[in-house]
C-alpha positions in Angstrom: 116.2 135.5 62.2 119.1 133.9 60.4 119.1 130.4 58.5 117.9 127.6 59.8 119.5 123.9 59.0 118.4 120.5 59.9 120.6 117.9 59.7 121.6 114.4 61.9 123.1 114.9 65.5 126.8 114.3 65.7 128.7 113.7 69.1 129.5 117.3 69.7 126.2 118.4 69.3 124.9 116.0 72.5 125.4 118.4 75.3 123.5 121.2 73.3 120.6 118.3 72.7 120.6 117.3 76.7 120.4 121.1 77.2 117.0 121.4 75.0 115.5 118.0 76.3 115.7 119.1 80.1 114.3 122.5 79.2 111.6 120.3 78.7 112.1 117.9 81.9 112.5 114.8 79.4 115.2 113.8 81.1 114.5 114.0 84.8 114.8 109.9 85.2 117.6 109.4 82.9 119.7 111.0 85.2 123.1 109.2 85.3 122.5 106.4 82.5 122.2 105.8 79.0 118.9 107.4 77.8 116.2 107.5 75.1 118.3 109.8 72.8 121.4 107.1 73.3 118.7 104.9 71.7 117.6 106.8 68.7 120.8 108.0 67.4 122.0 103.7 67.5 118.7 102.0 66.4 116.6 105.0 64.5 117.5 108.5 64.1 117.9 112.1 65.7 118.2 115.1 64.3 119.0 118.5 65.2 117.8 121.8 63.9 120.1 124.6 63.5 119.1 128.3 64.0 121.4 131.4 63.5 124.4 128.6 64.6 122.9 127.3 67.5 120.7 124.0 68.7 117.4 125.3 68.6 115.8 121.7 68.8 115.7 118.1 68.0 113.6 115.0 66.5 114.2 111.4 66.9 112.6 108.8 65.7 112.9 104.8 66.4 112.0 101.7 63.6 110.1 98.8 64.6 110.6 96.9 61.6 109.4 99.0 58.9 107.0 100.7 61.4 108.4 104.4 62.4 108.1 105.4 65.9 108.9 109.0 66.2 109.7 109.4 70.0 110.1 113.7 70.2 109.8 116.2 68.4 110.8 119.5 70.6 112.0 122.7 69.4 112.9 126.0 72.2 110.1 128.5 72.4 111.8 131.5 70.7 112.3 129.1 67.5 108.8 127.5 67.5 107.4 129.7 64.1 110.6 129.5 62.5 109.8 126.5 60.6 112.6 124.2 62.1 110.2 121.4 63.7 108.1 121.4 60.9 111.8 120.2 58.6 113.0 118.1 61.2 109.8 116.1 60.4 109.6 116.0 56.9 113.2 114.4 57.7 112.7 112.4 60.5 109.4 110.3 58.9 109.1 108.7 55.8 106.6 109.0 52.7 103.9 106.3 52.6 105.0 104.6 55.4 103.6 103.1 58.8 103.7 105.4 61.4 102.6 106.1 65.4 103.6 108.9 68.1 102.3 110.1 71.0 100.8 113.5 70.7 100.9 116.1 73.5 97.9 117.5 74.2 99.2 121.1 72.1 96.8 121.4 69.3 99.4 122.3 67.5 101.1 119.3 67.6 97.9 117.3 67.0 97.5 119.1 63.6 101.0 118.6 62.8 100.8 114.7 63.2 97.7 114.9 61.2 99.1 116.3 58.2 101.8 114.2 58.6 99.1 111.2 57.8 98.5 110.0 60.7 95.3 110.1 62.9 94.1 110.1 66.3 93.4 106.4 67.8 92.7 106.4 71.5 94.2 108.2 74.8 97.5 107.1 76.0 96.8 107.6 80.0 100.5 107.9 82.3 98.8 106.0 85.8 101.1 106.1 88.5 100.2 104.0 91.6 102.0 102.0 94.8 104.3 99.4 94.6 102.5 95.9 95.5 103.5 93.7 98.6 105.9 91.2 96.8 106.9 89.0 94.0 104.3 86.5 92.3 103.9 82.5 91.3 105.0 81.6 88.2 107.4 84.4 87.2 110.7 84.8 85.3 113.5 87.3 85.4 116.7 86.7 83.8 118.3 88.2 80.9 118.2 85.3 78.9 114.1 85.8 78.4 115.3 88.9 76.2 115.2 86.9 73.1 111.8 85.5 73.8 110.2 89.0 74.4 111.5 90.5 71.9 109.3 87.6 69.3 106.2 88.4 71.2 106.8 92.8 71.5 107.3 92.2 67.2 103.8 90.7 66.7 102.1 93.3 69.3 104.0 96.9 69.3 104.0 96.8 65.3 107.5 95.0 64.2 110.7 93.7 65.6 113.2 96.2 67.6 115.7 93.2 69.0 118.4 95.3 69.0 116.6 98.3 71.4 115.6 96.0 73.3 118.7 94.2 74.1 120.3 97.7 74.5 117.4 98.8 77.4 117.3 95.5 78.9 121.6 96.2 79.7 120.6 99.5 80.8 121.2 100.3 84.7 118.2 99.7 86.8 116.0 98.2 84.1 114.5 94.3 84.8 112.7 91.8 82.4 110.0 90.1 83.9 108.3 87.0 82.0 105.1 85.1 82.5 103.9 82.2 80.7 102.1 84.6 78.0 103.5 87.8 78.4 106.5 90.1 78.9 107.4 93.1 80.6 110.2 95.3 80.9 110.7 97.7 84.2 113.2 100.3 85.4 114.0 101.6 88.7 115.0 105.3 89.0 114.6 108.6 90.7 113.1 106.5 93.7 110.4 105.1 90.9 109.5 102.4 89.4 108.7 102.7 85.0 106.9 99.7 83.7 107.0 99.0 80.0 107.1 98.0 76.9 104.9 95.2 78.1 103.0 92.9 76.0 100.9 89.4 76.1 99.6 86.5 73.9 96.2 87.6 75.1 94.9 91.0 76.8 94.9 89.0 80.1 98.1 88.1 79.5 99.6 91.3 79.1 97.6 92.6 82.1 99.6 89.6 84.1 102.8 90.4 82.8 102.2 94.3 84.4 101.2 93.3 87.4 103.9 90.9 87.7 106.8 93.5 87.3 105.0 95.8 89.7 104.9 93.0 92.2 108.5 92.2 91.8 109.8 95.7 92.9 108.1 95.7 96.4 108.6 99.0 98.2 109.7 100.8 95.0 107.7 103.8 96.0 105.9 105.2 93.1 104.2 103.7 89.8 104.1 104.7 86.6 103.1 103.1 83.4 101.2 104.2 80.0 98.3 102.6 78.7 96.6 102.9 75.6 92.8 104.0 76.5 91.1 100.6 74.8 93.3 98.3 77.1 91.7 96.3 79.8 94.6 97.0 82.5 93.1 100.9 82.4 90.1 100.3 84.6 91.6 97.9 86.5 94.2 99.9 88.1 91.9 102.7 88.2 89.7 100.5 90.6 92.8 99.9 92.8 93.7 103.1 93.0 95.8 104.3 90.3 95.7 108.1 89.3 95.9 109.7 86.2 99.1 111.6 85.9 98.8 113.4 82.1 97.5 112.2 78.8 98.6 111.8 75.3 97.0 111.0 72.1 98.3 107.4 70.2 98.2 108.6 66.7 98.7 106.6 64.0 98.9 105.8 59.9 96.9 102.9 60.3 94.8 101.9 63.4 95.7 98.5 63.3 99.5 98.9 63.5 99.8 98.3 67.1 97.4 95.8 69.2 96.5 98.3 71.8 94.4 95.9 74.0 97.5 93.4 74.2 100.7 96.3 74.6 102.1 98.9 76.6 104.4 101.0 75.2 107.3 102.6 77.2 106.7 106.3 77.2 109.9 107.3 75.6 110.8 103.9 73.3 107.0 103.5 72.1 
């Protein structure tokens, strides 16, 4: 096997990333739009890794402040011992500083985050459920609220990401919805509904602020949302029906970084 280089993604290299990310269906409901990797390369990073002249895969990471996000780390099958995903890490996070991802259930990866310095925190469980029968009291949509959530995701996801946020909430299909504690972001596509990032002032809060952006799409079909395992909206949509799709592992530098009993992340933007 030839050389292998890691180095930042430039325009021309895009197509080659796409062709990667939907060999592993990351992008079956970005179809169309913007997407996630739009995101990293304007408000954190991507990177590609070369092998024998061709994309063999790709990191990207997002900042929250000075919390790092990394949001994929993927890397074709024939190229997976070639050492390429374990440089396009060293790259993508830095020394000595806060970090979270979500970890696949691979053991390999696992391991990898964990020498990386980070440790297993709780599950992050991907529910999907119905769409509920219609809008509730006392809620907000208008892209004006942007500002506001943005202040409250800073003090619950780990640090401030205005920017991203600003960028998602102009995104196609995606909808802010506000409640007198809480926040949360939704996006219709694929004849779905994604909820998140969501937060609250209080765990209840954040619940609300969920519940309220599933209300508001009425007849959206299906569900989906990630929650971090130590959040009180788990059981709760468990007991109205919910299903668990797949799991992850939040893994982090510190536990503390990120209040999981007041946030839910978006599964691609953390």
């Amino acid at each position: 096997m030839g050389e292998s280089v890691v180095r930042v993604a430039r325009d021309g290299d895009m197509a080659a990333v796409r062709e990667v990310a939907s060999a592993f269906a990351l992008l079956d409901d970005w179809t169309g739009t913007a997407d996630f990797l739009d995101a990293e390369r304007a408000f954190g990073t991507l990177l590609v890794g070369e092998a024998d002249g061709r994309i063999a895969g790709f990191g990207g990471a997002l900042r929250r402040g000075g919390l790092t996000h990394l949001g994929d780390l993927f890397v074709l099958p024939a190229h997976q011992s070639s050492g390429v995903g374990r440089e396009i890490l060293r790259r993508l996070l830095p020394a000595d500083a806060p970090r979270v991802t979500f970890a696949s259930s691979d053991p390999r990866a696992l391991a990898l985050y964990v020498r990386q310095g980070m440790r297993p925190v709780c599950p992050l469980v991907y529910l999907t459920g119905p769409s509920a029968d219609g809008p509730r009291d006392g809620v907000r949509e208008a892209a004006g609220d942007v500002g506001e959530a943005s202040s409250l995701d800073a003090r619950v996801s780990g640090g401030d990401r205005s920017e991203p946020l600003a960028w998602y909430a102009g995104v196609p299909g995606v909808s802010l919805h506000t409640t007198a504690g809480g926040y949360a972001f939704a996006r219709t596509a694929a004849g779905s509904l994604e909820v998140g990032p969501a937060g609250g002032e209080t765990p209840h809060d954040c619940v609300e602020a969920v519940r309220a952006a599933v209300a508001a799409h009425p007849g959206a079909g299906r569900v989906r949302v990630a929650v971090p395992g130590v959040h009180p909206l788990l059981p709760l949509l468990l007991e109205d029906g919910w299903r668990i799709g797949d799991m992850d592992t939040f893994m982090a530098t510190d536990p503390g970084l990120v209040r999981l009993d007041r946030y839910v992340p978006h599964p691609d933007l953390g």
